[in-house]
SEKOLKE-491921 format. One line per 2 residues: their letters; for each residue y, z negated, x of N, C-alpha, C. Coordinates in Angstrom, 2 decimals. Atoms other than C-alpha are relative to their C-alpha. Layout:
REM SEKOLKE-491921
A) Y:Z:X:Y:Z:X:Y:Z:X ~ ...
REM end
This chain:
REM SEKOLKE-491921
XX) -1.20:0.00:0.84:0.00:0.00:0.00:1.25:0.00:0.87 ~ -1.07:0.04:-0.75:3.54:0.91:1.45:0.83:-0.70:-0.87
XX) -0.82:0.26:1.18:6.10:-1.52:-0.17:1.15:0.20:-0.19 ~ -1.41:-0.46:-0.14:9.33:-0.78:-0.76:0.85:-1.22:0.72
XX) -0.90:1.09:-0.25:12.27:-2.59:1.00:0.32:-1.20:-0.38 ~ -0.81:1.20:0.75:13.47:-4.64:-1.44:-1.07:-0.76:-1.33
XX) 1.01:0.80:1.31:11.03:-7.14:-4.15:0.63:-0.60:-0.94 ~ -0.40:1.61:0.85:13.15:-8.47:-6.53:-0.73:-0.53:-0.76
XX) 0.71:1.30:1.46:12.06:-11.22:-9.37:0.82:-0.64:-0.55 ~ -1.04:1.07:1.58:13.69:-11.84:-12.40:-0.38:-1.37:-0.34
XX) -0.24:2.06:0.45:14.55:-15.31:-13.65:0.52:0.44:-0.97 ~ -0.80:0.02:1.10:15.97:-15.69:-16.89:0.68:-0.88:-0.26
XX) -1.02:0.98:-0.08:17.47:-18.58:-16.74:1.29:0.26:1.20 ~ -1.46:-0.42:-1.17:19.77:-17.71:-13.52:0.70:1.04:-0.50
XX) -0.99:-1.14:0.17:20.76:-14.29:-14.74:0.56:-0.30:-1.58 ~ -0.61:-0.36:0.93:20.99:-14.98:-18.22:-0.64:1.43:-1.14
XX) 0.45:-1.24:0.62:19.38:-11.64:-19.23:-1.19:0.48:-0.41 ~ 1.26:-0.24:0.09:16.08:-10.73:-20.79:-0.95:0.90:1.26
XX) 0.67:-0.65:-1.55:13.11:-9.56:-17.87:0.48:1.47:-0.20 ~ -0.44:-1.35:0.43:13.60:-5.80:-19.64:1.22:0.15:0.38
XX) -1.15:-0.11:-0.58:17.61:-6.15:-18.88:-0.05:-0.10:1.26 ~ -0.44:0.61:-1.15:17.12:-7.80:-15.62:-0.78:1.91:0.99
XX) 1.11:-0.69:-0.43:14.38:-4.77:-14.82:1.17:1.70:0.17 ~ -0.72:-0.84:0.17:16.81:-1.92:-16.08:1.28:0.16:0.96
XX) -1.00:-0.49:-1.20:19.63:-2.72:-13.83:-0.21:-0.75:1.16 ~ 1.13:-0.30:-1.15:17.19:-3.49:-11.15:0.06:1.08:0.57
XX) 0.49:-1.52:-0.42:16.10:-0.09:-11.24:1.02:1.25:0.30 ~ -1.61:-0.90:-0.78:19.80:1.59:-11.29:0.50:-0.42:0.40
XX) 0.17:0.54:-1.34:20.02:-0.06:-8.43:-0.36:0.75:0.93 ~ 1.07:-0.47:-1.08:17.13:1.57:-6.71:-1.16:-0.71:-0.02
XX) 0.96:0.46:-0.37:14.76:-1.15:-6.87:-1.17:0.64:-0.96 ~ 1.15:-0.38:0.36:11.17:0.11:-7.39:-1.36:-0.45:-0.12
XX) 0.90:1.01:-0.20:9.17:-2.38:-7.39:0.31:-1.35:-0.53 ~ -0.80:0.94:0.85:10.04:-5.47:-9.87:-1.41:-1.00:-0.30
XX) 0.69:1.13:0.51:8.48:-8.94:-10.29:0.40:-0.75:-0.90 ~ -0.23:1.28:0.64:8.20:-10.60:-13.35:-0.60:-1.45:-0.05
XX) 0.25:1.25:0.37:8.35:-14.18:-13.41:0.41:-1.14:-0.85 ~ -0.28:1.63:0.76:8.25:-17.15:-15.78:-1.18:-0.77:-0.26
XX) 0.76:1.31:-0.03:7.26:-20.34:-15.93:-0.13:-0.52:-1.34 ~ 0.05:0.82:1.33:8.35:-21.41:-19.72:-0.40:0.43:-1.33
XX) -0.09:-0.70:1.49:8.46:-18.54:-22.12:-1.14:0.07:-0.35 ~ 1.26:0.22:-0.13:5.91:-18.63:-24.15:-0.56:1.68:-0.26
XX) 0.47:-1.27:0.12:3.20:-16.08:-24.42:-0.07:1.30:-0.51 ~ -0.32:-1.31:0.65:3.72:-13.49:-26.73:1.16:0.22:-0.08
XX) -1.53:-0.50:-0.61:7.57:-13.49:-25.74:-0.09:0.45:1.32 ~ -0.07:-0.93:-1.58:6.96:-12.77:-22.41:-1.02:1.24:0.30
XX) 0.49:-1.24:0.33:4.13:-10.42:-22.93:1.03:1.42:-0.76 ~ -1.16:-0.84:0.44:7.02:-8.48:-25.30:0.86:1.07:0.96
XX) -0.84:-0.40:-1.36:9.35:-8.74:-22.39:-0.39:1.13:1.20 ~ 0.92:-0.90:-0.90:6.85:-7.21:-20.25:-0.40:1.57:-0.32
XX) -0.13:-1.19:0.71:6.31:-4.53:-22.67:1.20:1.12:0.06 ~ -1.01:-0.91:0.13:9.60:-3.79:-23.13:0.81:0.63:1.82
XX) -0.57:-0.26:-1.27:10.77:-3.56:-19.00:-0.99:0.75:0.04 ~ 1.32:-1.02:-0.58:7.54:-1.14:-18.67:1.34:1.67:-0.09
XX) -0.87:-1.04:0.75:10.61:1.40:-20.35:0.54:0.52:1.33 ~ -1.05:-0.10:-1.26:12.48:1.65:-16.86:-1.08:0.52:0.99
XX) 1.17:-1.05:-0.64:9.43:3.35:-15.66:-0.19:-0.89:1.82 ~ 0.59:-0.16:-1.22:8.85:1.42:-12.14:-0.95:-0.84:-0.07
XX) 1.03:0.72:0.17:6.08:-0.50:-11.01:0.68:-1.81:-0.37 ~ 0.22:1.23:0.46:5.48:-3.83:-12.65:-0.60:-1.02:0.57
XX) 0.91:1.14:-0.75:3.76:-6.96:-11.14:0.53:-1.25:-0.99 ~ -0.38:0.79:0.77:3.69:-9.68:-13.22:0.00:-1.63:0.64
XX) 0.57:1.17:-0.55:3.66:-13.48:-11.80:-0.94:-0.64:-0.51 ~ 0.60:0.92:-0.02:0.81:-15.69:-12.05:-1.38:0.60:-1.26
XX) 0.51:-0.48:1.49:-0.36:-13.89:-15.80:-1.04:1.09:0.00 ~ 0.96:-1.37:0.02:-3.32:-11.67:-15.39:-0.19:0.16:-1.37
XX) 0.03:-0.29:1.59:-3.64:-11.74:-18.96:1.17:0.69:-0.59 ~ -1.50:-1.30:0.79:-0.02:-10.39:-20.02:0.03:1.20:1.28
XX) -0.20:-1.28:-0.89:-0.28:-8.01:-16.55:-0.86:1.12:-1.00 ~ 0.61:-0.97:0.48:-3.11:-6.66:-18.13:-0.25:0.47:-1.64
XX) -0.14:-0.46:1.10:-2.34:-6.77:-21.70:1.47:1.02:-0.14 ~ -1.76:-0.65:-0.23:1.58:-5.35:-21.04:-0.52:1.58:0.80
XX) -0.03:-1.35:-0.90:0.16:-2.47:-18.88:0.21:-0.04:1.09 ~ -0.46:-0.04:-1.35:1.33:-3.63:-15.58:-0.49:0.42:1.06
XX) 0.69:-0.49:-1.04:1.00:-2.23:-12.16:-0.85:-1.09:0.43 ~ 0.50:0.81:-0.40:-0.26:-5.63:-11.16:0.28:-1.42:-0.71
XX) -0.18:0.93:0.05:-0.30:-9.10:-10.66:0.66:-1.13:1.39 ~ -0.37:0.35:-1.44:1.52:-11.74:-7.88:-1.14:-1.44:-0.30
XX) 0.98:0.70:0.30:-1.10:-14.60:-7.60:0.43:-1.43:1.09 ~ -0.38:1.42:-1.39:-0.10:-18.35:-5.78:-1.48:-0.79:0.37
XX) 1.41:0.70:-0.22:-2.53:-20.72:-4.39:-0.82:-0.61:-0.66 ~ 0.81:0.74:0.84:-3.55:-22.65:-7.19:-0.26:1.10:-1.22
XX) 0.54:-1.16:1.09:-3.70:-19.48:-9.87:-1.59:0.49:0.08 ~ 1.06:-0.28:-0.14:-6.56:-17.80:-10.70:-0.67:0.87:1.52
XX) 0.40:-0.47:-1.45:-8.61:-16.26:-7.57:-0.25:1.54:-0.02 ~ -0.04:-1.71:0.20:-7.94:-12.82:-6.48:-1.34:0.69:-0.05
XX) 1.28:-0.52:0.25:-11.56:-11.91:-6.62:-0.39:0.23:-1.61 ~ 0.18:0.48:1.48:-11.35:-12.70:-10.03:0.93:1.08:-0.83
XX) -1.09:-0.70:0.81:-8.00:-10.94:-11.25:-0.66:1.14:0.65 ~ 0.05:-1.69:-0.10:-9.42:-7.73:-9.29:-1.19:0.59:-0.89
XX) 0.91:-0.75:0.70:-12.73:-7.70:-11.35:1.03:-0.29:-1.60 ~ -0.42:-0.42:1.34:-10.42:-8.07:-14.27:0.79:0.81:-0.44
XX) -1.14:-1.05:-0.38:-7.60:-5.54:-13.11:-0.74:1.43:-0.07 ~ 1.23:-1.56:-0.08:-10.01:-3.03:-11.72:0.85:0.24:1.49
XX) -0.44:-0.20:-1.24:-9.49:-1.22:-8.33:1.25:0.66:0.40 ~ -0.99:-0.17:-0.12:-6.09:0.12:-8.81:1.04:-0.78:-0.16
XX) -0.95:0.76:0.33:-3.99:-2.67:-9.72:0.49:-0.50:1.19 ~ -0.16:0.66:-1.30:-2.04:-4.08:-7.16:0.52:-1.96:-0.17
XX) -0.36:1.52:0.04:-2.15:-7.58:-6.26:0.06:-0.59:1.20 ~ -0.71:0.92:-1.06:-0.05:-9.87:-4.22:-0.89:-1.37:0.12
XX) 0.02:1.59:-0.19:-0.57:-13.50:-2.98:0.62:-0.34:0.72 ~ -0.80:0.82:-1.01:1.60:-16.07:-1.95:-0.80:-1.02:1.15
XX) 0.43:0.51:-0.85:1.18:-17.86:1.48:0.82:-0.86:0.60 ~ -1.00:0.78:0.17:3.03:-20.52:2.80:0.01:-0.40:1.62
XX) -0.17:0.06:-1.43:1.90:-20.71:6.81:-0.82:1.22:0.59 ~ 0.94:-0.77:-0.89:-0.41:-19.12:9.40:-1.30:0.37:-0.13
XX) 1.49:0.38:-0.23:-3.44:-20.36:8.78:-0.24:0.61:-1.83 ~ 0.79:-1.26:1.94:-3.53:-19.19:4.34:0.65:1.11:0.51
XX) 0.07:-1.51:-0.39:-2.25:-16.04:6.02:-0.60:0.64:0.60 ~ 1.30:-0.51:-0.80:-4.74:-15.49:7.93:-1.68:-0.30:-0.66
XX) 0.93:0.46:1.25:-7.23:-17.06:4.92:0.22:1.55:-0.74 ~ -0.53:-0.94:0.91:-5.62:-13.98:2.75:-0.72:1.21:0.60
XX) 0.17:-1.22:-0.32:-6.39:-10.94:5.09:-1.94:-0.18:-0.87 ~ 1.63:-0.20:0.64:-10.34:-11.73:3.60:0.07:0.20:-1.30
XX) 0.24:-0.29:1.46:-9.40:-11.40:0.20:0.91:1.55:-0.82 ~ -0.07:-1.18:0.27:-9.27:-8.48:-2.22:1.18:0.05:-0.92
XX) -1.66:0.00:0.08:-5.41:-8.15:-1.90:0.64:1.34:0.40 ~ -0.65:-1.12:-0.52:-2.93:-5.50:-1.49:1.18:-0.28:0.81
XX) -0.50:0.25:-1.01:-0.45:-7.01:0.09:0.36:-2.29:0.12 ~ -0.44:1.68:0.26:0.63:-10.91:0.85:1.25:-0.37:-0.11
XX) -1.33:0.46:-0.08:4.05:-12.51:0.65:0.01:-1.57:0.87 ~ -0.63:0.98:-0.52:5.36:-15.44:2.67:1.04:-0.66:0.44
XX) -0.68:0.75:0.21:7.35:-18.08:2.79:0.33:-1.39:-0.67 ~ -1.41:-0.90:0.03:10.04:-19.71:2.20:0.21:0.17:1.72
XX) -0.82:-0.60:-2.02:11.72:-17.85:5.78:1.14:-0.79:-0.41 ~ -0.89:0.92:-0.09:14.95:-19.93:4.75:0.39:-0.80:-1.45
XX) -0.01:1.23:1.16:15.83:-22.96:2.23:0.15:1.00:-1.02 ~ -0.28:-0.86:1.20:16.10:-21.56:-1.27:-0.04:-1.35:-1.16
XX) -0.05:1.11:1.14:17.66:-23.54:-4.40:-1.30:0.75:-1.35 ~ 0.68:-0.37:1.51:15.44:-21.26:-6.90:-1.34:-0.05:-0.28
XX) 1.18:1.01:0.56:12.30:-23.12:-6.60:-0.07:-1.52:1.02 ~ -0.35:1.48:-0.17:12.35:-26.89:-6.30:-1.39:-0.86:0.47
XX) 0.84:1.10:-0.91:8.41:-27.70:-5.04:-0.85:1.51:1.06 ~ -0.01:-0.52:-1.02:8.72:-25.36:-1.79:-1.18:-0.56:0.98
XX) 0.74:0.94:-2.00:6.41:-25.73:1.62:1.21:-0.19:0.98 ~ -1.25:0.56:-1.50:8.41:-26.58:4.83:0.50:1.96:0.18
XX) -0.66:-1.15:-0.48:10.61:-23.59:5.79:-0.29:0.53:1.09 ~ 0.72:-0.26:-1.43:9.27:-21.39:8.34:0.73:0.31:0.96
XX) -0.95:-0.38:-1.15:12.38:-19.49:9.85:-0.76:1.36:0.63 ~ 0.22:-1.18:-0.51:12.10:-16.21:11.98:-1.41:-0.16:0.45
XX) 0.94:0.14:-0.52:10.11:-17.58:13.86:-1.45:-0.28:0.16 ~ 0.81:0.11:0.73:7.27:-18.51:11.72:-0.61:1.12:-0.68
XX) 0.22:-1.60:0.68:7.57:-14.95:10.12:-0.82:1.33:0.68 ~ 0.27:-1.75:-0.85:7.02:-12.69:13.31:-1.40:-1.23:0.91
XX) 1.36:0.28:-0.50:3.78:-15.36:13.98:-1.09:0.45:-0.60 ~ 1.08:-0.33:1.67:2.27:-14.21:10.07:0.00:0.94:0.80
XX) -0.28:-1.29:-0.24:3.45:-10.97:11.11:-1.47:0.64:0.47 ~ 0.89:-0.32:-0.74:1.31:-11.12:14.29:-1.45:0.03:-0.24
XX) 1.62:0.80:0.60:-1.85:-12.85:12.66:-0.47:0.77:-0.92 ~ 0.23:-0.61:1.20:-2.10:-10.39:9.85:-0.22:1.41:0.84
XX) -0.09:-1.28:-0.39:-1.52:-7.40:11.56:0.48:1.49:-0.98 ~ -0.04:-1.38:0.11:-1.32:-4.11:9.70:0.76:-0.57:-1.99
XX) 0.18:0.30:1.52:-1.47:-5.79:5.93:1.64:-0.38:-0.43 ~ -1.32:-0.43:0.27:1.91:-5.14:4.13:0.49:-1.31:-0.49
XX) -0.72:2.16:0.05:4.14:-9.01:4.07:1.69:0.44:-0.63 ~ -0.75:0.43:0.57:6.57:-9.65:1.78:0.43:-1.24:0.34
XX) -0.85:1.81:-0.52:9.20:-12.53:3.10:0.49:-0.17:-1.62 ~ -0.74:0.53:0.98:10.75:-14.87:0.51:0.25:-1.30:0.22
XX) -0.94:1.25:-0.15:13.21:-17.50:0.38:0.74:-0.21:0.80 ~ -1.14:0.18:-0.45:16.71:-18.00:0.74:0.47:1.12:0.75
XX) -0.29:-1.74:-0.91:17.06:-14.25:1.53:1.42:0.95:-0.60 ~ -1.40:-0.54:0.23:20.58:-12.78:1.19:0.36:1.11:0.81
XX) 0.36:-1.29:-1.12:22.19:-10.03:2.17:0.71:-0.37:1.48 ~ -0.79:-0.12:-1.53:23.52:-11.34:5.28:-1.00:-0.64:0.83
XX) 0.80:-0.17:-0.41:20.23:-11.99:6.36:-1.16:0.44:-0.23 ~ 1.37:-0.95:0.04:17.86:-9.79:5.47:-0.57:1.26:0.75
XX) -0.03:-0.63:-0.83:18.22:-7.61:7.89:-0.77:-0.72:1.08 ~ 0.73:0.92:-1.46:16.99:-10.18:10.60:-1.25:-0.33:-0.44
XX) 1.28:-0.58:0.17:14.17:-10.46:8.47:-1.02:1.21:-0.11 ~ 0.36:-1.15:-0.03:12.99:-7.18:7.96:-0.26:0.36:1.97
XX) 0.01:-0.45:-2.02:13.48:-6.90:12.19:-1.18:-1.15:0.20 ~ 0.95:0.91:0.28:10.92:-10.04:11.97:-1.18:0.22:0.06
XX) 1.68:-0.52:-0.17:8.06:-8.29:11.19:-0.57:0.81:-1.68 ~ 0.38:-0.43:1.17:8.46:-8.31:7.08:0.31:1.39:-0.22
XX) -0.34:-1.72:0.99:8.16:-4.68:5.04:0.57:-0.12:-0.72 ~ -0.68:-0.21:1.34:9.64:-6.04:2.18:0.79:-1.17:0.06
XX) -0.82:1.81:0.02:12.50:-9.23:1.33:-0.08:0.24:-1.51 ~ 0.13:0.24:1.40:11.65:-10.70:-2.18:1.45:-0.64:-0.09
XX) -0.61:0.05:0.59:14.82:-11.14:-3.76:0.59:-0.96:-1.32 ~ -0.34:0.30:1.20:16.24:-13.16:-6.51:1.67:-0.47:-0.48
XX) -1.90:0.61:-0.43:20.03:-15.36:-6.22:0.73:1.18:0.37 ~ -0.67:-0.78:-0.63:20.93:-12.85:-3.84:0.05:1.42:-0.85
XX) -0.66:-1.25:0.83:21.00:-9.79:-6.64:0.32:-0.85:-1.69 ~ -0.46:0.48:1.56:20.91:-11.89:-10.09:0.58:-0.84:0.07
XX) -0.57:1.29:0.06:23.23:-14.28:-9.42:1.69:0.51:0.40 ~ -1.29:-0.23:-0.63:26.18:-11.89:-8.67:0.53:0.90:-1.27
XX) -0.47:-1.18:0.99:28.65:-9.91:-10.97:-0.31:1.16:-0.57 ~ 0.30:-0.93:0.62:27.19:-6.79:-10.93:-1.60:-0.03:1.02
XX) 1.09:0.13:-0.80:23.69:-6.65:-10.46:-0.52:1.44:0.67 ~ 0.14:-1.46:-0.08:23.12:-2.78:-9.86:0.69:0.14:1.32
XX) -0.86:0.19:-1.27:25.56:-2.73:-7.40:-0.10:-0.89:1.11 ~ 0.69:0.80:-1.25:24.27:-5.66:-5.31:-1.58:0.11:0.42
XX) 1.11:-0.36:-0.30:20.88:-3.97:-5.47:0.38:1.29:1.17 ~ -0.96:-0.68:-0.69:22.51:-0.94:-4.11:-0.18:-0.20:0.81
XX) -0.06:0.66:-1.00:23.85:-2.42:-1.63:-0.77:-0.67:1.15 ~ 0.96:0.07:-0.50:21.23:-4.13:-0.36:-0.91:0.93:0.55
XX) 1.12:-1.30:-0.53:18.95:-0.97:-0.21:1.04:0.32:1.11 ~ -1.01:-0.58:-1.17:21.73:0.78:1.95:-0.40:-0.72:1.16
XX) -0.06:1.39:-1.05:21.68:-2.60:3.98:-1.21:0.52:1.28 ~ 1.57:-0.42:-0.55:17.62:-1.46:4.86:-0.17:0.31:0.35
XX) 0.77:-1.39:-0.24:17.76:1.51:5.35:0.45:0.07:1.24 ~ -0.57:0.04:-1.31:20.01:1.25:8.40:-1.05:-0.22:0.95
X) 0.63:0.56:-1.27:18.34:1.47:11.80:0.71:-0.90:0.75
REM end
């Protein structure tokens, strides 16, 4: 799997805007690749939600929900340590779906390359207010050790990623910076997606 630059993940409580809104000017943006996540709504509202952001045509990944990924249509699922087990969501996905997992040091990143994943994410690389029961912060330097330990398998950084450092991650080792504050938390969200891409693309 090649991933794109940029991962965002809607919140609805920070932006304010249903996942379908948050997804739409996401995508006229540039971003191509969109994570939904929630923790509260309940099920057949966020299944909806999920439904309705499918409209903006990019890939989907849903957090934690193999059940609304795969009732909504989604490209995938993102999967944490205590969720169900990716062996599990892939015999229920099937062999095209793509699915993430979060990792939080060296050692479950190097646990991960054995399982039937498409790519991993890790972190947080720096403090982040938009989840409140975090692991220890790894820093660059923690990033370009996954990096090393993983080798080839496509790493998503996250936490506390802005645009005035995401660049130093991306030089790090990550393919992709997961996103959230740093585009839904600003005036125009389209335009700080934008932006960001530009940011990337730079050598």
């Amino acid at each position: 799997m090649q991933l794109p630059r940029i991962y965002p993940i809607t919140d609805v409580e920070l932006s304010g805007l249903s996942h379908g809104e948050q997804v739409r000017l996401l995508s006229l943006g540039g971003a191509s690749l969109i994570q939904l996540r929630e923790k509260r709504m309940p099920a057949l509202e966020f299944y909806e939600q999920a439904r309705a952001a499918r409209q903006s045509g990019v890939q989907l990944i849903i957090n934690d929900r193999v059940d609304v990924a795969l009732a909504a249509g989604a490209s995938g699922v993102h999967l944490g340590q205590d969720d169900l087990p990716p062996e599990a969501a892939r015999k229920l996905l099937g062999p095209q779906a793509v699915i993430g997992y979060s990792t939080h040091n060296v050692d479950e990143a190097i646990r991960a390359t054995k399982l039937p994943i498409d790519y991993l994410a890790i972190g947080p690389i720096f403090s982040t207010t938009t989840k409140s029961d975090t692991a220890p912060v790894l820093g660059l330097e923690g990033l370009r050790a996954v990096r090393k330990a993983i080798e080839d398998l496509p790493l998503v950084a996250i936490g506390g990623i802005t645009l005035n450092n995401a660049r130093s991650v991306i030089d790090a080792g990550a393919d992709s910076v997961a996103v959230i504050s740093a585009l839904l938390s600003t005036p125009d969200v389209t335009a700080s997606t934008k932006t960001l891409l530009d940011l990337l693309r730079k050598t």
